[in-house]
C-alpha positions in Angstrom: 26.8 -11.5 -5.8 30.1 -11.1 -7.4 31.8 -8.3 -5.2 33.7 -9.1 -2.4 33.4 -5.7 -0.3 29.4 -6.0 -0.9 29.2 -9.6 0.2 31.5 -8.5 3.6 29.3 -5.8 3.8 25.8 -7.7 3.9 27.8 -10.9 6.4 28.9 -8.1 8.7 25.2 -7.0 9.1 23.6 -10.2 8.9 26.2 -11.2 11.9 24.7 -8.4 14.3 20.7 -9.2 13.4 19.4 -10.7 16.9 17.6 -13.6 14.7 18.8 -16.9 13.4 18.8 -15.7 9.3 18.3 -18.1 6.8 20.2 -17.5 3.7 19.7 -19.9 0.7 22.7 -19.9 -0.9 22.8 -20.1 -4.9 25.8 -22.1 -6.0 27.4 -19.2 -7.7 27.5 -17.0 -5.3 28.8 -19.7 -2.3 31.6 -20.3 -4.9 32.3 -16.4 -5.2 32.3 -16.3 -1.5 35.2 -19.4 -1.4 37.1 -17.6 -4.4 37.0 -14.4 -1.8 37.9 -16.0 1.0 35.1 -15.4 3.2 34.1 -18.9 3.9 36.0 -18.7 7.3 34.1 -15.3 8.3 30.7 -17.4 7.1 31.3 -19.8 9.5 31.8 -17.5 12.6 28.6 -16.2 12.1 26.4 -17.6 14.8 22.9 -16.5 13.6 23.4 -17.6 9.9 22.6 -21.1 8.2 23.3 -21.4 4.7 20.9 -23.9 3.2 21.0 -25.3 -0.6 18.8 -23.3 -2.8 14.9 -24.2 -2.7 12.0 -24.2 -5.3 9.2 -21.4 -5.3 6.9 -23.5 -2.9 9.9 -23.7 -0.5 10.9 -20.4 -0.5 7.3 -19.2 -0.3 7.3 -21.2 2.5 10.6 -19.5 4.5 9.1 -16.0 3.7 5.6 -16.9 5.7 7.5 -18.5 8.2 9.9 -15.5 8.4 9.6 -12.3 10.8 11.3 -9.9 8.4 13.2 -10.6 4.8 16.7 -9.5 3.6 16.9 -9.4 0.0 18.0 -7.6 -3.1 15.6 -8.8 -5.4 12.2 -7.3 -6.9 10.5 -10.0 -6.8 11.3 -10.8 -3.2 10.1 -8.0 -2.3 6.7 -7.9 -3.2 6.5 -11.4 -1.9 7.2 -9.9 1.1 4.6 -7.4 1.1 2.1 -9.4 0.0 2.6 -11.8 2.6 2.9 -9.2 4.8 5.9 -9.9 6.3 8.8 -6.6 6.5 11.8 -6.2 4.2 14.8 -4.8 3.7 16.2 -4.0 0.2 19.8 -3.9 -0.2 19.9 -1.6 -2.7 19.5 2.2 -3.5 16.2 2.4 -6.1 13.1 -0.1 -5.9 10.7 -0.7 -8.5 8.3 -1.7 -6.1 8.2 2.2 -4.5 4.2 1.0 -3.3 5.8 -1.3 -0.8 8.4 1.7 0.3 5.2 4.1 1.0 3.3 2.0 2.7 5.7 0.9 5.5 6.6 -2.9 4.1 9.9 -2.2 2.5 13.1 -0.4 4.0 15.5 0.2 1.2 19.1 0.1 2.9 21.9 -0.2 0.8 24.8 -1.4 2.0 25.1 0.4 4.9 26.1 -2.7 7.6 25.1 -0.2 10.6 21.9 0.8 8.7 20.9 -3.1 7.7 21.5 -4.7 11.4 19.4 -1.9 12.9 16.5 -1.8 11.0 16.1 -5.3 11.3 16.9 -5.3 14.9 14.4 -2.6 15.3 11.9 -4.6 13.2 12.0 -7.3 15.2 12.2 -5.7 18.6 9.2 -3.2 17.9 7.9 -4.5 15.1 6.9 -3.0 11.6 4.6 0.3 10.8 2.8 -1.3 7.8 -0.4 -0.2 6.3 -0.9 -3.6 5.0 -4.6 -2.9 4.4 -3.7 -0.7 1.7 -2.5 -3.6 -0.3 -1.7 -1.9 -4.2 -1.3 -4.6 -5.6 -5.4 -6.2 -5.6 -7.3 -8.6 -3.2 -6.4 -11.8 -4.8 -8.9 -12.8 -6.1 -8.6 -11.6 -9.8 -9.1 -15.2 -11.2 -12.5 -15.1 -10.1 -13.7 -11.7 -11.4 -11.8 -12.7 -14.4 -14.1 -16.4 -14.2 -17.7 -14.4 -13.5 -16.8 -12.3 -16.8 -16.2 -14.7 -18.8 -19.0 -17.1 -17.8 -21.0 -13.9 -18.0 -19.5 -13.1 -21.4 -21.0 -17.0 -22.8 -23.9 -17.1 -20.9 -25.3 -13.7 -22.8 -24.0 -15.2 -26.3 -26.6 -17.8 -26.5 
C-alpha cells in the first residue's frame, strides 16, 4: 500500500468497525505509513493491533479465528470463503466473482462509510452466505485423485 489517501481511507473505516481488527502489518507498508505520517492517527485507533507479519499456518490461523476478513487480496479472499468466514474486498473488480454470488464476499472499495458498515452489519446480523454451494470442490480432491491412480496400477497388472 503505497497511497497515502487510500491507506487514510481503509484506518478511517477500520477505526469505526465495532471489533478489535487485527492487521498484520508488512514491513513495507508500516514504513509507507511512517513516511506519510499516519503513525500518530494508527495509534489512536482503539480497535486496531498491528502485529509483525505471520507465515501461512498463522495467518490461516487468524482467518478461522476471525468473524469477518478485510482484505485486498485474491487469495485472501477465497481463504475466506472457503473457511467460511465473510469478507470484504477493498477493491472495485474480483477475480473470485463465485464468492461475490454466493453471499461470502462484499466488494467495497474505498468507500470508508461503505467498509465500516458492512462490517458493522456483518457482525451485528451476521452474513447471508450460501456456504453449501461451495464452487470451488469438497476437499477432498487428493483422494479421488489417490483411488484413480491406485485404480489406474491395479488394472495394469
Amino acid at each position: 500500500m503505497d497511497d497515502k489517501e487510500r491507506l487514510r481511507y481503509i484506518l478511517s473505516a477500520v477505526s469505526r468497525i465495532k471489533t478489535k481488527v487485527v492487521f498484520p502489518i508488512h514491513p513495507r507498508t508500516k514504513e509507507n505509513l511512517a513516511l506519510c505520517g499516519l503513525m500518530d492517527f494508527i495509534q489512536q485507533i482503539g480497535n486496531l493491533v498491528l502485529i509483525q507479519p505471520v507465515g501461512y499456518l498463522d495467518f490461516i490461523h487468524l482467518i478461522s479465528e476471525s468473524q469477518l476478513v478485510l482484505t485486498d487480496s485474491g487469495g485472501v479472499q477465497k481463504e475466506a470463503f472457503l473457511m467460511k468466514k465473510p469478507c470484504l474486498t477493498i477493491r472495485q473488480r474480483t477475480e473470485w466473482v463465485e464468492t461475490i454470488e454466493l453471499g461470502g464476499n462484499i466488494l467495497v472499495g474505498l468507500d470508508t462509510e461503505r467498509i465500516a458498515t458492512e462490517a458493522n452489519k456483518i457482525l451485528d446480523y451476521g452474513a447471508e452466505v450460501k456456504w453449501s454451494q461451495n464452487p470451488f470442490g469438497d476437499g477432498r480432491s487428493a483422494d479421488r485423485i489417490y483411488n484413480i491412480v491406485l485404480n489406474y496400477l491395479s488394472n495394469r497388472k
